[in-house]
C-alpha positions in Angstrom: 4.7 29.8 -54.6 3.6 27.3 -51.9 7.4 26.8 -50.8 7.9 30.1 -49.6 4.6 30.4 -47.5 5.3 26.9 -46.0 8.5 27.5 -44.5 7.8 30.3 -42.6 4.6 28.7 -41.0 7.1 25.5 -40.5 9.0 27.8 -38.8 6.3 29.4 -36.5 5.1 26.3 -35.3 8.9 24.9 -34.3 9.7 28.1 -32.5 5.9 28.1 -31.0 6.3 24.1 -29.8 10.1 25.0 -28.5 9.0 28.0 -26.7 7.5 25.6 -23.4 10.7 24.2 -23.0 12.1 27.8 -22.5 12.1 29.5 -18.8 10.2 31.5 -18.6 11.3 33.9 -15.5 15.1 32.9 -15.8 16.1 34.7 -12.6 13.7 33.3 -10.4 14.1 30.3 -8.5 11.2 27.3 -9.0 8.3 27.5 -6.3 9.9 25.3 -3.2 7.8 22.4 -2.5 5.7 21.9 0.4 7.3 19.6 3.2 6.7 16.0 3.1 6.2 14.7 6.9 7.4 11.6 7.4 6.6 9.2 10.0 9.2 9.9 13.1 11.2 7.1 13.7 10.3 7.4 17.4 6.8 6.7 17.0 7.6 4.0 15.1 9.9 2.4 17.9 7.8 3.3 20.7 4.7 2.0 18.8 6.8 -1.5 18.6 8.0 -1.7 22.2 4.4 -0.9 23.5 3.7 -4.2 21.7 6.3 -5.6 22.8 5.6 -4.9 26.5 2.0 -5.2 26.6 3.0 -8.7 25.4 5.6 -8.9 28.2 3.1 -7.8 31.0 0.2 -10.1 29.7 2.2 -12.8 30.2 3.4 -12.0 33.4 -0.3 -11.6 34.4 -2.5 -13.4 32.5 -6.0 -12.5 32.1 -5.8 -9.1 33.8 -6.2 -5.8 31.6 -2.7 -4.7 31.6 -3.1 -1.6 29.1 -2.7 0.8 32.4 0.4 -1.4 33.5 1.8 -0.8 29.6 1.2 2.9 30.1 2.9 2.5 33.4 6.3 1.0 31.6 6.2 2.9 28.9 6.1 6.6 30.8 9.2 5.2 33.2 11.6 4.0 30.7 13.9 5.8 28.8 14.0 6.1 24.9 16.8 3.7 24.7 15.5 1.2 26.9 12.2 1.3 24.6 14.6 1.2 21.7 16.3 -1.9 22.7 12.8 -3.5 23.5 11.6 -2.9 20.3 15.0 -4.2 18.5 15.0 -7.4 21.1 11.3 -8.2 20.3 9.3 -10.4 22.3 11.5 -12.7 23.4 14.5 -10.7 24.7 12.4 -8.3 26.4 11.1 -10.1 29.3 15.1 -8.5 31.9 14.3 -5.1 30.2 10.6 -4.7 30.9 11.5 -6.5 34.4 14.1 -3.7 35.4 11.8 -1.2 34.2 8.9 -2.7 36.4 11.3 -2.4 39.2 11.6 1.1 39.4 10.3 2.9 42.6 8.2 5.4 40.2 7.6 2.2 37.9 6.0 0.5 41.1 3.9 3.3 42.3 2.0 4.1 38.8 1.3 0.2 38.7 0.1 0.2 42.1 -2.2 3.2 41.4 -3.4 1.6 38.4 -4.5 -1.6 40.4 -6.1 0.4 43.4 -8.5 2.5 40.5 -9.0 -0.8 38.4 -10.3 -2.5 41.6 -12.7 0.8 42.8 -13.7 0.5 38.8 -14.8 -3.1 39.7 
């Protein structure tokens, strides 16, 4: 008598335990998941010439706070000169930061940046 009432509840239990790997709404696509930002590869190359030329300018003028002469080279130079400074590194940056230094617009911002350093002073 036992054999008959087992394999049903055998039964039960498969067909309950089987029923999670099922679908359960078969014609609706899975929940899309949320958008993982990754880091722009941008920032990541401007972050690393930044470096790069704050090193450049510091040696060029040693001692002096050249954070607003950075800023000053980094706002004038173009995304593939900054590219090429950060994939040179610190020692073949010293003609591209030069060239970029050179630049009328280049020139004024670092001379505005001098004139409110020394009225800071």
């Amino acid at each position: 008598m036992r054999l008959p009432l087992i394999l049903p509840m055998a039964l039960t239990a498969a067909a309950l335990t089987l029923s999670g790997c099922v679908v359960q709404n078969p014609g609706m696509a899975p929940a899309p998941l949320p958008p993982v930002a990754a880091p722009a590869p941008d920032a990541a190359m401007r972050s690393s010439a930044r470096v790069i030329v704050n090193r450049e300018m510091a040696r060029r003028l040693p001692g002096a706070n050249v954070a607003p002469y950075t800023d000053c080279v980094m706002q004038n130079a173009t995304t593939a000169e900054l590219s090429s400074i950060a994939a040179a590194g610190a020692a073949g940056a010293g003609d591209a930061v030069a060239a970029i230094v050179g630049r009328p617009s280049t020139t004024q911002c670092i001379a505005s940046a001098a004139a409110a350093a020394k009225q800071a002073a």
